[in-house]
C-alpha positions as CSV (number, residue, x, y, z in Angstrom):
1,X,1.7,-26.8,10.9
2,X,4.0,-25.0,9.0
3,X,6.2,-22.0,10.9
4,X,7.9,-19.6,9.9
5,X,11.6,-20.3,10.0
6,X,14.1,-18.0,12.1
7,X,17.0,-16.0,9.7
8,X,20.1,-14.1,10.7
9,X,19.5,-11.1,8.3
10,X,16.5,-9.1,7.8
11,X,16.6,-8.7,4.3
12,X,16.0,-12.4,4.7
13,X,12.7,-12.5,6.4
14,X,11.7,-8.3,6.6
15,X,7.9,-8.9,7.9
16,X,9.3,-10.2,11.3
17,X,12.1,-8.2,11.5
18,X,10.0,-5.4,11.4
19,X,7.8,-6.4,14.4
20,X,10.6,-6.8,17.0
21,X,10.4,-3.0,17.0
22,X,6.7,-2.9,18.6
23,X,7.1,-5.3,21.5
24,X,6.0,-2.3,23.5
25,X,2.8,-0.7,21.9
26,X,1.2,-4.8,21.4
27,X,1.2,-7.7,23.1
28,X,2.9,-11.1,21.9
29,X,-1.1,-12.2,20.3
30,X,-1.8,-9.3,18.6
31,X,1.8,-9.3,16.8
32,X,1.6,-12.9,16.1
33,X,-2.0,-11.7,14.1
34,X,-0.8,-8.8,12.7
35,X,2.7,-10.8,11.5
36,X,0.4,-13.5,9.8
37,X,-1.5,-10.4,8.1
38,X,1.2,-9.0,6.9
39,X,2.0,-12.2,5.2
40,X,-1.4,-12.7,3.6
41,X,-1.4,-8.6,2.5
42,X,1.9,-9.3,0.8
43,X,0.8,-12.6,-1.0
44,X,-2.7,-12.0,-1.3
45,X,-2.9,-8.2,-2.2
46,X,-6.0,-8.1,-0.1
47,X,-7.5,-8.7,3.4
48,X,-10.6,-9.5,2.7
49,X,-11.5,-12.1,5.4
50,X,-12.6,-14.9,3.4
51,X,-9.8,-15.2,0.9
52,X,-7.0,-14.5,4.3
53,X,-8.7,-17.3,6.4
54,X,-8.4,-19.9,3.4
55,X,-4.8,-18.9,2.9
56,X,-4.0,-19.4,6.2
57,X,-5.7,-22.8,6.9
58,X,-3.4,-23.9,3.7
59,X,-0.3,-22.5,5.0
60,X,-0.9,-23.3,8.9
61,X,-3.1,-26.8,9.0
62,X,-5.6,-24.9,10.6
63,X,-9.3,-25.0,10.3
64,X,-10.2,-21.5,8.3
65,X,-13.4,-20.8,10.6
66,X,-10.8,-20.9,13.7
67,X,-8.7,-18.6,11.3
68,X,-11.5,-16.7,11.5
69,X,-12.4,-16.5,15.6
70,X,-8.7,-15.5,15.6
71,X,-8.6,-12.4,13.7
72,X,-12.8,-11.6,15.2
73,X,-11.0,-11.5,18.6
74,X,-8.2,-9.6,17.4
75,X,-10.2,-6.7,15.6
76,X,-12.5,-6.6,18.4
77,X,-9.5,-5.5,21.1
78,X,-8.6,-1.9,21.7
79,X,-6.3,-0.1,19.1
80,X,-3.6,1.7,21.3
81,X,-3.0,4.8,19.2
82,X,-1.6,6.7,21.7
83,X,1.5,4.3,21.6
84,X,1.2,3.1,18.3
85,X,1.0,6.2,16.5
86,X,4.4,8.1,17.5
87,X,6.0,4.5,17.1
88,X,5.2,4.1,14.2
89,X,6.0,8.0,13.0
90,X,9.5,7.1,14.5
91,X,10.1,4.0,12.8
92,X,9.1,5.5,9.0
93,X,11.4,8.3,9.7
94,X,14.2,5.7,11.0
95,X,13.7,2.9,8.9
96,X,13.9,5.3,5.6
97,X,16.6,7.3,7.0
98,X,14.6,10.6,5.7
99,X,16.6,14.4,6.4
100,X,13.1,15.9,6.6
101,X,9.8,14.6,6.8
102,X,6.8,15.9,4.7
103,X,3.1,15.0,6.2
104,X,0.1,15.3,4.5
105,X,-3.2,15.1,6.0
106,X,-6.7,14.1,3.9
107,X,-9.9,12.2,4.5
108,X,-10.8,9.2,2.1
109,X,-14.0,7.3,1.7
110,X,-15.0,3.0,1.6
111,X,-17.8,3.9,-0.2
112,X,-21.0,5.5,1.6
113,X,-19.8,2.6,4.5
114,X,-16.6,4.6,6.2
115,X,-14.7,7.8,6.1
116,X,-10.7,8.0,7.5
117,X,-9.1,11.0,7.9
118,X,-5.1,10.0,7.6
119,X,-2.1,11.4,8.1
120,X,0.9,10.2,6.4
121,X,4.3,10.4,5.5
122,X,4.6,11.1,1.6
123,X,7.7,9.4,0.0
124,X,8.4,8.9,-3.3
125,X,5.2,9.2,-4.8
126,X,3.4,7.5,-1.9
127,X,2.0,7.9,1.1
128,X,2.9,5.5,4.3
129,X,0.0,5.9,7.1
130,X,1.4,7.0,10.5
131,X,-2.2,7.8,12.2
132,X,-5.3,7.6,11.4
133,X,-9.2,8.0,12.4
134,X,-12.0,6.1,11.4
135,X,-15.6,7.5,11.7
136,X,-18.8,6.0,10.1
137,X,-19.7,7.2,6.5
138,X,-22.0,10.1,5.9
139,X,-21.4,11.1,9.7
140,X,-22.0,14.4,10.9
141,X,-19.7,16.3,12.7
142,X,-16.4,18.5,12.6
143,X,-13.0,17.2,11.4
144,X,-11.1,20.2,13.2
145,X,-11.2,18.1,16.6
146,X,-10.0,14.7,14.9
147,X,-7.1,16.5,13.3
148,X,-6.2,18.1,16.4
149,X,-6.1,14.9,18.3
150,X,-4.1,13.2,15.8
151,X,-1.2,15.7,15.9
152,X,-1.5,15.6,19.9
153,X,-0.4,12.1,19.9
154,X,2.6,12.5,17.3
155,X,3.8,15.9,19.7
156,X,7.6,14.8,20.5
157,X,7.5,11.8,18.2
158,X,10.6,13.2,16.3
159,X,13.2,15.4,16.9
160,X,13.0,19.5,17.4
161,X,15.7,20.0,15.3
162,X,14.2,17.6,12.5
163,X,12.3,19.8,9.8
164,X,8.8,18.2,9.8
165,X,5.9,19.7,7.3
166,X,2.8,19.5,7.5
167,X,0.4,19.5,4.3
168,X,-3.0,19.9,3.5
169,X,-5.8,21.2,0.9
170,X,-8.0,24.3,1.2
171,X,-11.1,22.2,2.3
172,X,-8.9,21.6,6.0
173,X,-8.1,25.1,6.5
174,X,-8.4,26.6,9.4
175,X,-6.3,29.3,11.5
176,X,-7.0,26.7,14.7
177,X,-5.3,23.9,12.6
178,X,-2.8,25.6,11.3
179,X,-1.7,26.6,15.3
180,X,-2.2,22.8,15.9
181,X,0.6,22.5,13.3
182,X,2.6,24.6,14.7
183,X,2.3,23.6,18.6
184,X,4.2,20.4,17.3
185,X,7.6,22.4,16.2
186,X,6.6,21.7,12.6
187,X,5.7,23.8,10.0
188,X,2.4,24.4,8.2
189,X,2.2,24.7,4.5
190,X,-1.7,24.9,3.5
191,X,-3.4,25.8,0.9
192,X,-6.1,28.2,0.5
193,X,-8.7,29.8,-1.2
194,X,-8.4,33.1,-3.4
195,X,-11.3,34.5,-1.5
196,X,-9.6,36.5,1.3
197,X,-7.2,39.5,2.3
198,X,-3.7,39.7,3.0
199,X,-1.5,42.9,4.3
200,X,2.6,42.7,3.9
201,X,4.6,44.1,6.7
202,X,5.4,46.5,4.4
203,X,2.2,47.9,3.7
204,X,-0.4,49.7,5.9
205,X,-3.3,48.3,4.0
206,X,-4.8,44.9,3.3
207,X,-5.4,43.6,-0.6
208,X,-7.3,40.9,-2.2
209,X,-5.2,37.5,-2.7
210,X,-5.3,37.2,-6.3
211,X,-3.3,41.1,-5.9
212,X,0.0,38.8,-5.6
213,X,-0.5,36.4,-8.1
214,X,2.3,36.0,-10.6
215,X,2.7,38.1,-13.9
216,X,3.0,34.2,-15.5
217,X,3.8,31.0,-15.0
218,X,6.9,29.5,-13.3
219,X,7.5,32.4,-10.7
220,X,6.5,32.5,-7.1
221,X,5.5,35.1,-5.0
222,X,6.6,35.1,-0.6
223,X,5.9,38.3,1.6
224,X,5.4,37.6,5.7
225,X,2.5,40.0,6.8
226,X,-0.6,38.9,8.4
227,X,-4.1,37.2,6.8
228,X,-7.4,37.6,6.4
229,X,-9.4,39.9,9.4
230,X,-8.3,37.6,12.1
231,X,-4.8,39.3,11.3
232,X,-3.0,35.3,11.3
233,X,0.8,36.1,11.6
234,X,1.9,34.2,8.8
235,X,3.9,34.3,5.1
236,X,2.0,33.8,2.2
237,X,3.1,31.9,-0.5
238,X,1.7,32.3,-4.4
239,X,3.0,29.8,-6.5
240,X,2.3,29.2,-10.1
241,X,4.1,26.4,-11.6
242,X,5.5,25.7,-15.0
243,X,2.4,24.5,-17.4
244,X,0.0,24.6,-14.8
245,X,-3.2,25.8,-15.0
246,X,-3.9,26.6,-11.1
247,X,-2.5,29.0,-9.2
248,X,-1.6,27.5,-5.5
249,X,-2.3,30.1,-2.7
250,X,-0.1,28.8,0.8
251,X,-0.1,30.0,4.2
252,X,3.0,28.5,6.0
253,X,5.4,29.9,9.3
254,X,8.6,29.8,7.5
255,X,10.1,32.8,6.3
256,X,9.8,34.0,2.7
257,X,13.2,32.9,1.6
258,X,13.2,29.9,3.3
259,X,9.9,28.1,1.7
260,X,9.4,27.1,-2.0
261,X,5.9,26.7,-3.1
262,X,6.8,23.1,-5.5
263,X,6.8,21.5,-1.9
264,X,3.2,21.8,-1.7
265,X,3.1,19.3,-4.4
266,X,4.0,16.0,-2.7
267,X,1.0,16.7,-1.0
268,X,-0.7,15.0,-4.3
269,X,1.3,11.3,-3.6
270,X,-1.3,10.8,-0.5
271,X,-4.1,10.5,-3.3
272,X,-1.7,8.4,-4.9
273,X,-1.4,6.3,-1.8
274,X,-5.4,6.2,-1.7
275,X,-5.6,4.2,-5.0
276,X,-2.5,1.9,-3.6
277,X,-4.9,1.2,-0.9
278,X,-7.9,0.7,-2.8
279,X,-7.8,-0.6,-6.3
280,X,-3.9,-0.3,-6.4
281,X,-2.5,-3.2,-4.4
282,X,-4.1,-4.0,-1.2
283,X,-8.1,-4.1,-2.4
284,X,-9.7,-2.1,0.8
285,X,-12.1,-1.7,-1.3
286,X,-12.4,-5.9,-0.6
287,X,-12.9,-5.5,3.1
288,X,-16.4,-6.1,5.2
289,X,-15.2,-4.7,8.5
290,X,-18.5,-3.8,10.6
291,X,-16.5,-1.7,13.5
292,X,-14.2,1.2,13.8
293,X,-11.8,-0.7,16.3
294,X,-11.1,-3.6,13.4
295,X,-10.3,-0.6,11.0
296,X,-8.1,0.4,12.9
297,X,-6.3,-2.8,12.8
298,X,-6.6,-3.3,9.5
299,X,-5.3,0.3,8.4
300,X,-2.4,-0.7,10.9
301,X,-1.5,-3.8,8.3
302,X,-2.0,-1.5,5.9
303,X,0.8,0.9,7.1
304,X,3.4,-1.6,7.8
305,X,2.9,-3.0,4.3
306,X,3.5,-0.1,2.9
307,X,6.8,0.7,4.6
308,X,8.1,-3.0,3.9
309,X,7.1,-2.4,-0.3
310,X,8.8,1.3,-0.1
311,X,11.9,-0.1,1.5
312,X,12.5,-3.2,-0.6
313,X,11.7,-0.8,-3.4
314,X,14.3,2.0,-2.4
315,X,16.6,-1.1,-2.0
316,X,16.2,-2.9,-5.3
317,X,15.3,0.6,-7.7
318,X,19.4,0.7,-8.1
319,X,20.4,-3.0,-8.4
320,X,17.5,-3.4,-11.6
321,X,17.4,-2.3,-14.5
322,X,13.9,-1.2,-16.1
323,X,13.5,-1.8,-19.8
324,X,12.8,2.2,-20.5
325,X,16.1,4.0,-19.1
326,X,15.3,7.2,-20.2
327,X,12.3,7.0,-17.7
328,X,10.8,5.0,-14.4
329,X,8.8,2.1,-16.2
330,X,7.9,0.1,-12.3
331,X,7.4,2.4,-9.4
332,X,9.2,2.0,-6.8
333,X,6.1,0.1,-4.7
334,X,5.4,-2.5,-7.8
335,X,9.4,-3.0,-7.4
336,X,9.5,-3.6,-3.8
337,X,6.0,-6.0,-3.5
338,X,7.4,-7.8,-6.2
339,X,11.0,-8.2,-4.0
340,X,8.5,-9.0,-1.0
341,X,6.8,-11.8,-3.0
342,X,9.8,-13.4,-3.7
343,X,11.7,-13.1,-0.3
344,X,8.4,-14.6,1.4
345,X,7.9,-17.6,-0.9
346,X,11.6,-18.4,-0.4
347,X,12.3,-17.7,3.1
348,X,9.1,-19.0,4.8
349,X,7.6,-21.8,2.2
350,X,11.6,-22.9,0.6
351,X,10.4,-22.3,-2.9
352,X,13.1,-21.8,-5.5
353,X,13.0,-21.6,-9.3
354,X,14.9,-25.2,-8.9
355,X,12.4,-26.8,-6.8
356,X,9.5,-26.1,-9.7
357,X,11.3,-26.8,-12.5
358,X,11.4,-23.8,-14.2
359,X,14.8,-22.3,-16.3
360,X,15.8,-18.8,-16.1
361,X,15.9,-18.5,-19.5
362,X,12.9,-19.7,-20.2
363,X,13.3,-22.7,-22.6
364,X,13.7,-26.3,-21.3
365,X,17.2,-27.0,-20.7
C-alpha cells in the first residue's frame, strides 16, 4: 500500500497541509477521505465514482469496490455546516491574505437532477465556495429562507473591522435579504431592476429609476434616500460602464462616496467559477450522487480544490513567464492545477523527469 510520505514544508505536499486546519469541524475518517479526494480531484479533474475508485485501488493496493463502500459511508454521514462553513470562510480569507472580502451569492443547476445555491468568495476571476445548499432539481419552494440560513452560520466568521461585500443579481432581491446582509456587519451591493421608485434625501418626492441614469457611458450616479414604497433606507447606485450596453441599478448601505459601482462586477467570476466546476476542470457535470448529504461532501472537495489551484496559482503567476507578455495567456487556476499536478506526482508517487527518461529540452541527449 503506497502512503503518502510526510514533508517539512507545505509547498511540498499542500493537500495535507491544508487539512491540519480542520481537525475540529471532521473527524480523523472523514479527513483521511476527503484527503484521498482531493488527490484524485487534482489528478483526475473529476469525481466521478468509477474513474476515483480505480485510481485509488492503483495507487493504494486496494480492492476498488472497497474503495467504493468507503467513500458510500462517507457521503452518507452528516455534513457539519454549521462548523465547516465559518472555517472554511476563515481559512480563504487567511490563507489568501485578502484586505477585503467580496461574496457573491447565485444558484447553479446539475442538469434537471440538482440545484445549489452557493456562496462564495470571488478572487481573481474565480469563485472559491465557502457555503453551500443543495436542494433537489425542479423543487418548489423559496430561496429567501436558504440564503438567510447560509449567512446565519458565517455571522462572526471574520472580523468587524474587515470590509466584507456581499453580491448578488436582481433575481435574489429582496429588502429581507438585503437586512440579512447587513445583520452580518457586511455590506450589501445588489442589483435591481429599473422598475421601481426612489426619493433622495434631498427631495420631497419619489421618481422612477431610470430618472438617475447617466447622460452616457462611463459615469456613475450615488444619492442615499430611501426605495421603492417600502421606504428601504438605502443609497442607490447607477452605474454605466465604459462600452457597456446595460445600465447596472445597485442598492447598497455604504455611503455615496464611499461605493463604486465597477465592484459589482466581480460578481460575474462566480459564473466563471460555475464552468470551472462543470466543464472547466473538475467535471460535476461527471457525478451520479443520489443524496443531498454526499453533495455536500463532494462540493466540500470541490472548495478546497479550488483554494489549493488559486494559491499555487497566485504563487507561481510571478515566478513564469507566459508566452504573450502583453497579456494573461494561462489563468491563474490552469497555472496553479498545473503546479498541483506536478508537486503531487513528485512528492507522493517520487516521479521526476529523471526517473522517466525524458530531457528538458526535448531531444535525446
Amino acid at each position: 500500500m503506497i502512503t503518502p510520505k510526510r514533508h517539512n514544508t507545505a509547498e511540498e505536499y499542500p493537500i495535507a497541509t491544508r487539512l491540519q486546519h480542520l481537525p475540529h469541524a471532521l473527524t480523523p475518517t472523514q479527513l483521511d477521505r476527503l484527503h484521498w479526494l482531493l488527490f484524485a480531484l487534482i489528478a483526475l479533474g473529476t469525481l466521478a465514482q468509477t474513474q476515483v475508485c480505480l485510481f485509488l485501488a492503483q495507487l493504494t493496493h486496494i480492492a476498488p469496490n472497497t474503495w467504493r463502500q468507503r467513500l458510500k459511508r462517507f457521503r452518507q454521514q452528516p455534513f457539519p455546516q454549521q462548523t465547516l462553513f465559518p472555517t472554511l470562510l476563515r481559512l480563504v480569507v487567511a490563507w489568501l491574505r485578502l484586505p477585503e472580502v467580496f461574496l457573491a451569492l447565485d444558484a447553479t443547476t446539475l442538469g434537471n437532477r440538482w440545484t445549489v445555491l452557493a456562496l462564495g468568495v470571488v478572487v481573481h476571476q474565480h469563485t472559491i465556495p465557502v457555503a453551500w445548499t443543495v436542494v433537489r432539481g425542479n423543487t418548489k419552494g423559496a430561496w429567501l429562507p436558504l440564503c438567510e440560513a447560509m449567512l446565519a452560520l458565517l455571522r462572526g466568521a471574520l472580523p468587524k473591522a474587515m470590509p466584507v461585500y456581499g453580491l448578488t443579481d436582481w433575481g435574489l432581491w429582496s429588502p429581507e435579504l438585503f437586512g440579512a446582509i447587513q445583520r452580518n456587519r457586511w455590506h450589501p451591493l445588489m442589483r435591481i431592476n429599473a422598475q421601481g421608485y426612489f426619493r433622495p434625501l434631498w427631495g420631497r418626492r419619489k421618481r422612477p429609476l431610470v430618472a438617475f441614469c447617466p447622460a452616457r457611458a462611463g459615469q456613475q450616479v450615488a444619492l442615499a434616500g430611501e426605495a421603492f414604497r417600502y421606504r428601504l433606507r438605502c443609497t442607490l447606485v447607477v452605474f454605466w460602464g465604459a462600452g457597456a450596453q446595460d445600465v447596472w441599478y445597485l442598492l447598497t448601505d455604504l455611503p455615496a462616496r464611499a461605493v463604486c459601482g465597477s465592484w459589482y462586477g466581480y460578481r460575474m467570476w462566480i459564473e466563471q467559477g460555475f464552468r470551472w466546476l462543470k466543464r472547466g476542470c473538475f467535471g460535476w457535470h461527471r457525478c451520479r450522487v443520489g443524496s443531498a448529504a454526499g453533495m455536500d461532501w463532494l462540493w466540500l472537495v470541490y472548495a478546497l480544490g479550488c483554494l489549493l489551484v488559486v494559491r499555487a496559482g497566485r504563487s507561481d503567476a510571478c515566478g513564469i513567464v507566459l508566452w504573450d507578455r502583453h497579456r494573461r495567456s494561462a489563468s491563474v487556476l490552469l497555472l496553479g492545477l498545473m503546479s498541483l499536478l506536478v508537486k503531487c506526482w513528485r512528492s507522493v508517487l517520487s516521479v521526476d523527469s529523471e526517473i522517466l527518461g525524458f530531457s528538458s529540452g526535448g531531444e535525446p541527449e
